[in-house]
N, CA, C and O of each residue as an XYZ file, in Angstrom:
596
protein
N     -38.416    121.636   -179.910
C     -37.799    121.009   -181.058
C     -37.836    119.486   -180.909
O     -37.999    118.861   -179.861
N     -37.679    119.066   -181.974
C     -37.562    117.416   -182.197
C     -36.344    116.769   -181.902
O     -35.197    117.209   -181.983
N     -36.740    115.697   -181.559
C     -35.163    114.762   -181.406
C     -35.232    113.920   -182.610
O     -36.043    113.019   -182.822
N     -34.177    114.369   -183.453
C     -33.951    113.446   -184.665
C     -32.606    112.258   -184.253
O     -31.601    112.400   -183.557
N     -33.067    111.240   -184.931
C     -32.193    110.164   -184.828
C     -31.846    109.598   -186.303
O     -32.867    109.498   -186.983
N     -30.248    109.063   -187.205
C     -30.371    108.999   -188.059
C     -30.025    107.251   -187.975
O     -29.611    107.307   -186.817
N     -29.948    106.431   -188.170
C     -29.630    105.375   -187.884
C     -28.927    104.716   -189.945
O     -29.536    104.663   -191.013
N     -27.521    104.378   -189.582
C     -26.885    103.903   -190.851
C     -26.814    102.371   -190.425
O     -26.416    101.804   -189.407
N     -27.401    101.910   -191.699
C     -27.309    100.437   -191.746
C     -25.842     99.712   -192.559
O     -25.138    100.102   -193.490
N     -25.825     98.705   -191.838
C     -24.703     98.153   -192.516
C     -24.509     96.291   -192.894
O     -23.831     95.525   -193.578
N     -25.352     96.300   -192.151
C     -25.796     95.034   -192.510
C     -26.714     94.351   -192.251
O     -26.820     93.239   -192.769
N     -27.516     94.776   -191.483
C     -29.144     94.497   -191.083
C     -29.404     94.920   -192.268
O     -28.649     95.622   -192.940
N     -30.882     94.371   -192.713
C     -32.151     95.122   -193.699
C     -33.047     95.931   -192.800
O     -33.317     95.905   -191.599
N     -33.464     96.777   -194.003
C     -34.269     97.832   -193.321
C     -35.545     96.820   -192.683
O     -36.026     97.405   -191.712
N     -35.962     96.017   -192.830
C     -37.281     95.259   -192.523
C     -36.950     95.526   -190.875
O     -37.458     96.284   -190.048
N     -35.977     94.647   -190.816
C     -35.672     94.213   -189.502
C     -35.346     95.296   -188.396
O     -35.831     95.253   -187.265
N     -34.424     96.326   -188.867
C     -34.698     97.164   -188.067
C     -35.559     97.939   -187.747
O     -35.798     98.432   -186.645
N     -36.246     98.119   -189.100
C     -37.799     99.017   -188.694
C     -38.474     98.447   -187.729
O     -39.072     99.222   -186.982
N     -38.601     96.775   -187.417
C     -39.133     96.108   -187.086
C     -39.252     96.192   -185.199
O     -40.138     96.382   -184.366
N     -37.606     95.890   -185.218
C     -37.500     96.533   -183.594
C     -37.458     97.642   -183.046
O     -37.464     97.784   -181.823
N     -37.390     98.975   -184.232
C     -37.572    100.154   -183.228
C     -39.016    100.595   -183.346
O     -39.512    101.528   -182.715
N     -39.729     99.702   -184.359
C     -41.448     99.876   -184.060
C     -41.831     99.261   -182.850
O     -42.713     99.860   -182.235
N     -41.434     98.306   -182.388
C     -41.584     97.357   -181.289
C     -41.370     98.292   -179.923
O     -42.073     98.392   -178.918
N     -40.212     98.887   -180.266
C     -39.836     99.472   -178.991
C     -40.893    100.886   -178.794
O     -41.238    101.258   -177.672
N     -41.326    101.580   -180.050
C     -42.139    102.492   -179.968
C     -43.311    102.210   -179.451
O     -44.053    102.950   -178.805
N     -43.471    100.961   -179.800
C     -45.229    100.909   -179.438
C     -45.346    100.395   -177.615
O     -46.274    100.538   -176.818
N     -43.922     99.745   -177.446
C     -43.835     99.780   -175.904
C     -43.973    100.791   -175.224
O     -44.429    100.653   -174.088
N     -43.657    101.980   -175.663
C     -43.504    103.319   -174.740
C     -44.963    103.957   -175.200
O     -45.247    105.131   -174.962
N     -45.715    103.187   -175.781
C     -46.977    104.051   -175.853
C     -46.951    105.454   -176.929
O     -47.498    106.543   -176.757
N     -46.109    104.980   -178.077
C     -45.924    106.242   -179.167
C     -46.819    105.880   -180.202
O     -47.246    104.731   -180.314
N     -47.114    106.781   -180.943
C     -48.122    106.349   -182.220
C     -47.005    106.398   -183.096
O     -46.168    107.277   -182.891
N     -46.822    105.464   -184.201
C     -46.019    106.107   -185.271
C     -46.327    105.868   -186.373
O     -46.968    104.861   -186.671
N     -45.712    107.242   -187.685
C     -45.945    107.295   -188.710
C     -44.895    106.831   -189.781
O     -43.831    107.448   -189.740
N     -44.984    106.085   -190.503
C     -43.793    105.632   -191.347
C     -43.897    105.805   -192.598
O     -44.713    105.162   -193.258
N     -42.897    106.911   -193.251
C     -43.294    107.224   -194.655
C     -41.892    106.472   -195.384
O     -40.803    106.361   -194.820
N     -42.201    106.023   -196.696
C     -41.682    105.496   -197.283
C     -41.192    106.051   -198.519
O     -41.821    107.069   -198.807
N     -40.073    105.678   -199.566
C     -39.671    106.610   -200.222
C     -40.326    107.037   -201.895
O     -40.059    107.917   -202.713
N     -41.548    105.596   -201.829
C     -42.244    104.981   -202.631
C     -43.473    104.251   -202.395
O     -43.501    103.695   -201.297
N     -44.878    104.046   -203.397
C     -46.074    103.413   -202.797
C     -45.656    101.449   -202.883
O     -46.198    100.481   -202.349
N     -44.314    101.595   -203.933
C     -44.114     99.974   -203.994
C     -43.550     99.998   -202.480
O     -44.324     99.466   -201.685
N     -42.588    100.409   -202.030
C     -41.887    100.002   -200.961
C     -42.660    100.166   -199.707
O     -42.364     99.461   -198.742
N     -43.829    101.215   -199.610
C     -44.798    101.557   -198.239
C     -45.714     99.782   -198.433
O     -45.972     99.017   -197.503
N     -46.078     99.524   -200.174
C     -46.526     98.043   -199.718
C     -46.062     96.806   -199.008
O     -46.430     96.158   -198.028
N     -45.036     96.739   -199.965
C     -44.085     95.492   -199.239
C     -43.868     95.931   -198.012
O     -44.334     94.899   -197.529
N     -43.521     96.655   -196.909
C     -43.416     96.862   -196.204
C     -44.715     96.633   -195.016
O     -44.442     96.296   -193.864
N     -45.916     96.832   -195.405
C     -47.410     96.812   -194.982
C     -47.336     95.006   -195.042
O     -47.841     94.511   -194.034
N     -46.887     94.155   -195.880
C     -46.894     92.843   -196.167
C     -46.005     92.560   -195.294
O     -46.456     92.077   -194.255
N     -44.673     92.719   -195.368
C     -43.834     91.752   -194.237
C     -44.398     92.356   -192.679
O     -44.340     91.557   -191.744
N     -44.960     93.809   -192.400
C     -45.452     93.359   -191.321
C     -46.077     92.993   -190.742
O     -45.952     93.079   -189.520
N     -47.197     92.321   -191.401
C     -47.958     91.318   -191.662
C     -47.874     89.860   -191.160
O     -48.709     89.078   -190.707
N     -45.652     89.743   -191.580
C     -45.560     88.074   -191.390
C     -44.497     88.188   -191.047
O     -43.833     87.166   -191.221
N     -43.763     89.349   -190.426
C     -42.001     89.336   -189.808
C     -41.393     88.073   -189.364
O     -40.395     87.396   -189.609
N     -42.641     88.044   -188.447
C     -42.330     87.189   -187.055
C     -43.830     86.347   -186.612
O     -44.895     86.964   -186.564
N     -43.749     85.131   -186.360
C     -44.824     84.344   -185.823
C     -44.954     84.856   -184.535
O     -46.112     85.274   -184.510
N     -44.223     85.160   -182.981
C     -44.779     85.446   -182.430
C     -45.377     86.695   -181.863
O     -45.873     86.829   -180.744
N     -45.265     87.495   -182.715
C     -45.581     88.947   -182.662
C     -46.070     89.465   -183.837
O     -45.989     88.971   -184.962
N     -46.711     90.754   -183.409
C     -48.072     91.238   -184.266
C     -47.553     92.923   -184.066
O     -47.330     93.374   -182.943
N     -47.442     93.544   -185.003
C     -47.420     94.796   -185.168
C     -48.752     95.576   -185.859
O     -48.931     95.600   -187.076
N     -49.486     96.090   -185.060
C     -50.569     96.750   -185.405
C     -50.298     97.923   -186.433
O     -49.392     98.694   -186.116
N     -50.803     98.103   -187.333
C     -50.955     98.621   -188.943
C     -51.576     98.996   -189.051
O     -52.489     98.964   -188.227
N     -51.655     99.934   -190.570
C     -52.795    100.300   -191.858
C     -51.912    101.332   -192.403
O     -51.090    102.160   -192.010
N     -52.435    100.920   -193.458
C     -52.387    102.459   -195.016
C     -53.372    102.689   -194.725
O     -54.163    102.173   -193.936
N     -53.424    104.107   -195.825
C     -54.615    104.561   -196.422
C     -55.763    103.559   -197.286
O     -56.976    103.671   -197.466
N     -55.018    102.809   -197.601
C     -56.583    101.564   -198.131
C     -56.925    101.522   -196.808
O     -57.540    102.554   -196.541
N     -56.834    100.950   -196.043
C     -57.510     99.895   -195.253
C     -58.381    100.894   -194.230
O     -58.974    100.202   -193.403
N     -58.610    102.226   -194.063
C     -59.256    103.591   -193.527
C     -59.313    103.170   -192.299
O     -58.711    102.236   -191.768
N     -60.385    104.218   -191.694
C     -59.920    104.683   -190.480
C     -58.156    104.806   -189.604
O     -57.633    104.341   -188.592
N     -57.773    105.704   -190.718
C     -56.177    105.813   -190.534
C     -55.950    106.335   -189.293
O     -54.803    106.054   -188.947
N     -56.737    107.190   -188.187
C     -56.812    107.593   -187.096
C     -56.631    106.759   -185.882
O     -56.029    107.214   -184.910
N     -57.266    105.212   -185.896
C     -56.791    104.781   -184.838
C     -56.325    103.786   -185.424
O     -56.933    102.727   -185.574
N     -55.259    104.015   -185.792
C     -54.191    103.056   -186.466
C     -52.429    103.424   -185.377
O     -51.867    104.518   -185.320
N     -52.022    102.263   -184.755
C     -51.111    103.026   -183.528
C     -49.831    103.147   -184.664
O     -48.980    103.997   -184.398
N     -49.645    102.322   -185.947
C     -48.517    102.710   -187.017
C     -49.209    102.656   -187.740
O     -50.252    102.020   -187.893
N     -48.458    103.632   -188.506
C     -49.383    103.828   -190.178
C     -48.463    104.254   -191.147
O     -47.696    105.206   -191.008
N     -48.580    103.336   -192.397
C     -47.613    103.719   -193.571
C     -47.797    104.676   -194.205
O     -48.502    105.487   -193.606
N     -47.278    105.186   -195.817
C     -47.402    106.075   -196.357
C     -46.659    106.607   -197.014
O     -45.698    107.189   -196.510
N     -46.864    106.578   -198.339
C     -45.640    107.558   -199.272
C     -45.311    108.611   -199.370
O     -44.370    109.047   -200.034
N     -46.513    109.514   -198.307
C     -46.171    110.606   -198.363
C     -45.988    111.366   -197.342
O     -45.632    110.565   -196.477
N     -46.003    112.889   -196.653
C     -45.915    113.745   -195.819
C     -47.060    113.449   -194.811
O     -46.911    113.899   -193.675
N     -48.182    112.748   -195.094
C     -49.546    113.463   -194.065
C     -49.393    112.355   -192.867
O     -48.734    111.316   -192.851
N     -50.326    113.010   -191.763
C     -49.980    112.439   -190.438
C     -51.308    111.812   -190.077
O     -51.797    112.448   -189.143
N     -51.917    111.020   -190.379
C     -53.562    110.597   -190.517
C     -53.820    110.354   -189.318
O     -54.898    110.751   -188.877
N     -52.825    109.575   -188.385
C     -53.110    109.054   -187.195
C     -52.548    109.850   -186.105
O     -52.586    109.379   -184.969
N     -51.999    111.070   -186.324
C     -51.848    112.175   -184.984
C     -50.034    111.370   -184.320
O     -49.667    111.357   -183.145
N     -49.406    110.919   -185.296
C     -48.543    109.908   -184.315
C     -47.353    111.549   -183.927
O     -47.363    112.660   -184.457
N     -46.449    110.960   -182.773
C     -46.021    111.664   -182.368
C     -44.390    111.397   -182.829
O     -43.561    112.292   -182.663
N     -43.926    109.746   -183.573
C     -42.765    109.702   -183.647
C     -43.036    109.383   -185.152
O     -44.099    108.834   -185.444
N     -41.965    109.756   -186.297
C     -42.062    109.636   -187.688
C     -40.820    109.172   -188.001
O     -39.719    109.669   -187.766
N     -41.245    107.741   -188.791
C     -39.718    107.214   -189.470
C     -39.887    107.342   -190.507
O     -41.043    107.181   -190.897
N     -38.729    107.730   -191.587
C     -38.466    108.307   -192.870
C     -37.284    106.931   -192.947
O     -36.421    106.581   -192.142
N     -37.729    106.325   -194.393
C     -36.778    105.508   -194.625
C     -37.005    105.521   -196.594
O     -37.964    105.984   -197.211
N     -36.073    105.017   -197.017
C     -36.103    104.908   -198.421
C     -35.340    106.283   -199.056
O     -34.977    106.175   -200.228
N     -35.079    107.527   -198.391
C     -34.739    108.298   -199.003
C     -35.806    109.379   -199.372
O     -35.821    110.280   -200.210
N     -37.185    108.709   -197.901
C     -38.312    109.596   -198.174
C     -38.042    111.307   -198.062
O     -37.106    111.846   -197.472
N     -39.197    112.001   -198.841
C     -38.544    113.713   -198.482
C     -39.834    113.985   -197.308
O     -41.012    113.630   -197.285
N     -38.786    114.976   -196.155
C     -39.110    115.079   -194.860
C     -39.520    116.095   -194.497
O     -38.811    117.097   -194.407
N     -41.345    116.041   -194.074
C     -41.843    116.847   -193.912
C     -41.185    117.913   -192.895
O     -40.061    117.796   -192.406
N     -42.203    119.112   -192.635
C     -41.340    119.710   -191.018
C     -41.802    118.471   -190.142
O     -42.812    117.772   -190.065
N     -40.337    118.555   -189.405
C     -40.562    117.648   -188.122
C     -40.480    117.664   -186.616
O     -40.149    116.908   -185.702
N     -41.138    119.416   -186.870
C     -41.058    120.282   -185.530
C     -42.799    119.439   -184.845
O     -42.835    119.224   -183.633
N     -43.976    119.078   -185.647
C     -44.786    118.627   -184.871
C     -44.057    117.420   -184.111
O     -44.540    117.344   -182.981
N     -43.430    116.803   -184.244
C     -43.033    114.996   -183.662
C     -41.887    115.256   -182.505
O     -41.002    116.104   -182.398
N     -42.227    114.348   -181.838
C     -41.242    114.030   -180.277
C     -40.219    113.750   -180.998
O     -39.170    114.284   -180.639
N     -40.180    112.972   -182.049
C     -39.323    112.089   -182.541
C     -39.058    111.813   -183.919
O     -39.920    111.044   -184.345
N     -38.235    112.120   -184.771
C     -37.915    111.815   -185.918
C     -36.748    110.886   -186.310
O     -35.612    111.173   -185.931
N     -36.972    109.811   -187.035
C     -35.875    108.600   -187.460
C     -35.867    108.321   -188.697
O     -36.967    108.242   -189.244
N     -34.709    108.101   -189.463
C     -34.219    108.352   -190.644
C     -33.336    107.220   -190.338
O     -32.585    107.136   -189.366
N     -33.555    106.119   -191.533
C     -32.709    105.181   -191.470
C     -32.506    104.695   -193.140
O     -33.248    104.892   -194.103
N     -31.520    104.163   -193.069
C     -30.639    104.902   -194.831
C     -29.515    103.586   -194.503
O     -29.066    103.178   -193.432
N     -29.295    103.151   -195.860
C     -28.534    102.511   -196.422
C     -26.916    102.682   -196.214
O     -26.522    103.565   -196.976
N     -25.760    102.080   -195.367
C     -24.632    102.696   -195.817
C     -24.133    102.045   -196.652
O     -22.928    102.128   -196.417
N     -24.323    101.230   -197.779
C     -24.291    100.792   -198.388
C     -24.208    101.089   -200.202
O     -23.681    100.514   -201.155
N     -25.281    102.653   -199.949
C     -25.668    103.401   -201.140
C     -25.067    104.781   -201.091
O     -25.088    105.589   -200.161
N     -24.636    104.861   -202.047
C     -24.021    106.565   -201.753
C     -25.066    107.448   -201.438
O     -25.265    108.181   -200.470
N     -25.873    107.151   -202.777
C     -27.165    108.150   -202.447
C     -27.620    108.787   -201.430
O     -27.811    109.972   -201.156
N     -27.877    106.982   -200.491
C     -28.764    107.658   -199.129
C     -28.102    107.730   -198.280
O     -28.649    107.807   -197.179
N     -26.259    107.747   -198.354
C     -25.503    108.862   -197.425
C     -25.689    110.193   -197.581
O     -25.918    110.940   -196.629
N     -25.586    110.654   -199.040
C     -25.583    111.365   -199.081
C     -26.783    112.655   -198.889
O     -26.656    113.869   -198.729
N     -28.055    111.696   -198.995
C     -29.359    112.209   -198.528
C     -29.406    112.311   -196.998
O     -30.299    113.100   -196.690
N     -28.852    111.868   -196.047
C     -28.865    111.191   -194.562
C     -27.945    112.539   -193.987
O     -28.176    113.168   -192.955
N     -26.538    112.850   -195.234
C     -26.085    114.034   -194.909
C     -26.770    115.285   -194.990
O     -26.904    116.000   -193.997
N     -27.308    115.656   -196.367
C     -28.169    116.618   -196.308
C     -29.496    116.686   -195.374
O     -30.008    117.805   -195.346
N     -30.169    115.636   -194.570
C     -31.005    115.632   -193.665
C     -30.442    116.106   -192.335
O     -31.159    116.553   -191.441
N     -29.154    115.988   -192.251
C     -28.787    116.218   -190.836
C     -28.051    117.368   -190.765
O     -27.706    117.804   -189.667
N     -27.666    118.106   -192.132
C     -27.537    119.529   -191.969
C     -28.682    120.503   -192.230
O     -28.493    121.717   -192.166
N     -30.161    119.839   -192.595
C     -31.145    120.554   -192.464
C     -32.211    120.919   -190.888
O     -32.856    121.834   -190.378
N     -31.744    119.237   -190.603
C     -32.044    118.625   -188.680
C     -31.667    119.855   -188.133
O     -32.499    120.714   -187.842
N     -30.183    120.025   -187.939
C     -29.338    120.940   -186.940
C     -29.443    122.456   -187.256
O     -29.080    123.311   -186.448
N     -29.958    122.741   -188.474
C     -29.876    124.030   -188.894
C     -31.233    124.675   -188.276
O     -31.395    125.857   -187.971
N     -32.303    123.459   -188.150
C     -33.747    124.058   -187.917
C     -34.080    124.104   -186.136
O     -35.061    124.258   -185.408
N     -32.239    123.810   -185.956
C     -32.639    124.074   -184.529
C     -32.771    122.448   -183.533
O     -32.697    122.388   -182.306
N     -32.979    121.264   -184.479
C     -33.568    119.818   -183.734
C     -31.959    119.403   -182.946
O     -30.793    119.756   -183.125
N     -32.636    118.517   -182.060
C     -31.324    117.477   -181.575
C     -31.248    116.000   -182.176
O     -31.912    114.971   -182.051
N     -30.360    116.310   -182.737
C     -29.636    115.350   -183.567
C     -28.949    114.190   -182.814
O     -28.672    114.641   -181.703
N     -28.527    112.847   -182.905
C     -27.697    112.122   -183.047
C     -27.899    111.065   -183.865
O     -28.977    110.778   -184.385
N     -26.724    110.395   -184.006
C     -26.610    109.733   -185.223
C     -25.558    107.908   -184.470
O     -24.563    107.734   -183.766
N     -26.381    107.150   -185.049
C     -26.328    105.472   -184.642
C     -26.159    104.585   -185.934
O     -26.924    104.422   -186.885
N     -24.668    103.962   -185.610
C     -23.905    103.336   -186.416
C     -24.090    102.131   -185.948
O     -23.884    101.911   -184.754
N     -24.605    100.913   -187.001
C     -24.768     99.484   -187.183
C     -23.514     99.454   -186.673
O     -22.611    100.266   -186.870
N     -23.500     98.094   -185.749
C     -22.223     97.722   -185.181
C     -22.287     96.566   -185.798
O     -23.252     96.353   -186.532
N     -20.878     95.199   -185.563
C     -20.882     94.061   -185.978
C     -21.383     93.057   -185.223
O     -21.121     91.876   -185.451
N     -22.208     93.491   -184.186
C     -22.877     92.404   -183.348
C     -24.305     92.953   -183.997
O     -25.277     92.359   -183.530
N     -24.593     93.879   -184.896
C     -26.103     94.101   -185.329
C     -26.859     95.183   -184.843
O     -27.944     95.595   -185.250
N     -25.949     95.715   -183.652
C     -26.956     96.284   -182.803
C     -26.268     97.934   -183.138
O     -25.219     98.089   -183.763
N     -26.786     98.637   -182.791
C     -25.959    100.497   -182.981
C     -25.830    101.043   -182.000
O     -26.656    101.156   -181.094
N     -24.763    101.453   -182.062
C     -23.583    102.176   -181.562
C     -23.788    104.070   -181.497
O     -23.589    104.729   -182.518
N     -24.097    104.574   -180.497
C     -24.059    106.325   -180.962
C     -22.590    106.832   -181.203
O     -21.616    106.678   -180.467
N     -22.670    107.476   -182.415
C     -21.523    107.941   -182.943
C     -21.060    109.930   -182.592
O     -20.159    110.716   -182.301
N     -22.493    109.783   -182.916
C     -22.374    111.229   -182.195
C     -23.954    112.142   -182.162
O     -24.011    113.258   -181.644
């Protein structure tokens, strides 16, 4: 089974945190797949990581830019896994493929929006029901998260 992680924001933007737990993924040598909840938001997203940060470079592609296979992150609005990655972040309120192929599944959601509590809830009674290990990481006020449970 998968280790799902749900991560609630509270005052970071999603940019930024996507930003460092891609960082930290690609340190440990993970491929990852990042689906988005929309093709506007998988763009902008393909753009700021592009220009986050001057001294760092996050290696990319969509589906434009091909050869999606050796791509070590790869965006996407939808379910498919082009590049074989082993950890998948779901953000926007994306809908979540099975996530019994992945080491790793991350879901990071707005606490801000009812909606994507309330989507973040129904993900984590579908997580635990299918058997995955769950925990769940609360934005603290220094920025950083906190495991809640």
């Amino acid at each position: 089974m998968s280790e799902v992680l749900f991560y609630h924001l509270q005052g970071r933007t999603l940019e930024s945190v996507v930003c460092d737990l891609l960082e930290k993924s690609l340190e440990r040598g993970w491929r990852v797949v990042v689906q988005t909840g929309s093709a506007e938001r998988r763009d902008a997203l393909d753009s700021y990581l592009w220009t986050y940060r001057e001294d760092s470079f996050l290696p990319h592609g969509t589906g434009a830019d091909g050869e999606a296979e050796t791509q070590p992150i790869f965006l996407t609005d939808g379910q498919d896994n082009p590049n074989f990655a082993n950890v998948r972040f779901l953000v926007d309120r994306a809908d979540a493929p099975d996530l019994t192929p992945y080491e790793r599944a991350v879901f990071i959601f707005d606490g801000n929006d009812e909606q994507s509590i309330g989507d973040a809830r129904m993900r984590w009674r579908e997580a635990k029901a299918a058997g995955h290990a769950v925990t769940y990481w609360q934005e603290n006020e220094r920025g950083g998260f906190t495991k809640k449970a």
